[in-house]
N, C-alpha and C positions, 0 to 999 in steps of 0.2 A: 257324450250324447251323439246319437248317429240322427244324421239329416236327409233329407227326403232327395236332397241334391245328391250325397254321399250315394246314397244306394241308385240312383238314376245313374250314376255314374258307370258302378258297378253294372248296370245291367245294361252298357252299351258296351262295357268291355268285353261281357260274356254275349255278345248279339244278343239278347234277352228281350223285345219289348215287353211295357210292365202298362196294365191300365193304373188309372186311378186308384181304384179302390184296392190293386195289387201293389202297388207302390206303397200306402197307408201300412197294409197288414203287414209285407215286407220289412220294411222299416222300424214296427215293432217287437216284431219277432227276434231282426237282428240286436235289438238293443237288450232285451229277453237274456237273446245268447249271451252276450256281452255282459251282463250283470254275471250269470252263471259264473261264466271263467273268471271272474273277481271272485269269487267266492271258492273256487279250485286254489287258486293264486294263495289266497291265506291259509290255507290248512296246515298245520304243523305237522312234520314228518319226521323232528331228530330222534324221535322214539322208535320209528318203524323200523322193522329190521325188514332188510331187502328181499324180496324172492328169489329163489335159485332154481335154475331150469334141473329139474331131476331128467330131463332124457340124455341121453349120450347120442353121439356122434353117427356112433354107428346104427342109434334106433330108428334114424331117418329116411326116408326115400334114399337113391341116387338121385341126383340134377342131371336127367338128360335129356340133350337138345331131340325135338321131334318137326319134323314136318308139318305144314299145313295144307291141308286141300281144300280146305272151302275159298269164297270169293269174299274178303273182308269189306269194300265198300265198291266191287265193281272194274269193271277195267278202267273207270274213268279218272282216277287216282295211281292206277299203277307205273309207277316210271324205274325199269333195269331191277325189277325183282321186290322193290323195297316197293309202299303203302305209304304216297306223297298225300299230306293233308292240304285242304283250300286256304288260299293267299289271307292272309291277314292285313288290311289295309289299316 
């Protein structure tokens, strides 16, 4: 069972404030999800036979590195090239 503490918690971790009535529906919701994934949890699967990727290797893109030009959060983040995120206290 998920607690209204539990999820206040959560959403100081993520800087999130949550009213009242967002805390309530929150907190149901997550317990929702949480039944669902018990119900993933039990499914039997020694019968399934596993999927096989039919592409090959070669039917892929290449992976190459590219440039960017836009301005991702501003120069007031940018320290020696790299995209520095705010202090987490």
């Amino acid at each position: 069972m998920v607690t209204k503490e539990e999820v206040k918690h959560l959403s100081w971790l993520v800087r999130i404030d949550l009213s009242d009535d967002e805390l309530e529906r929150y907190t149901l919701q997550i317990e929702e999800i949480i039944k669902y994934l018990d119900k993933l949890d039990n499914i039997q699967l020694e019968h399934v036979k596993p999927i096989v990727a039919k592409k090959r290797l070669s039917d892929l893109r290449p992976d190459e590195p590219a440039g960017f030009e836009g301005n991702v959060l501003g120069t007031k983040y940018r320290k020696d090239g790299f995209v520095k995120g705010p202090r987490m206290v």
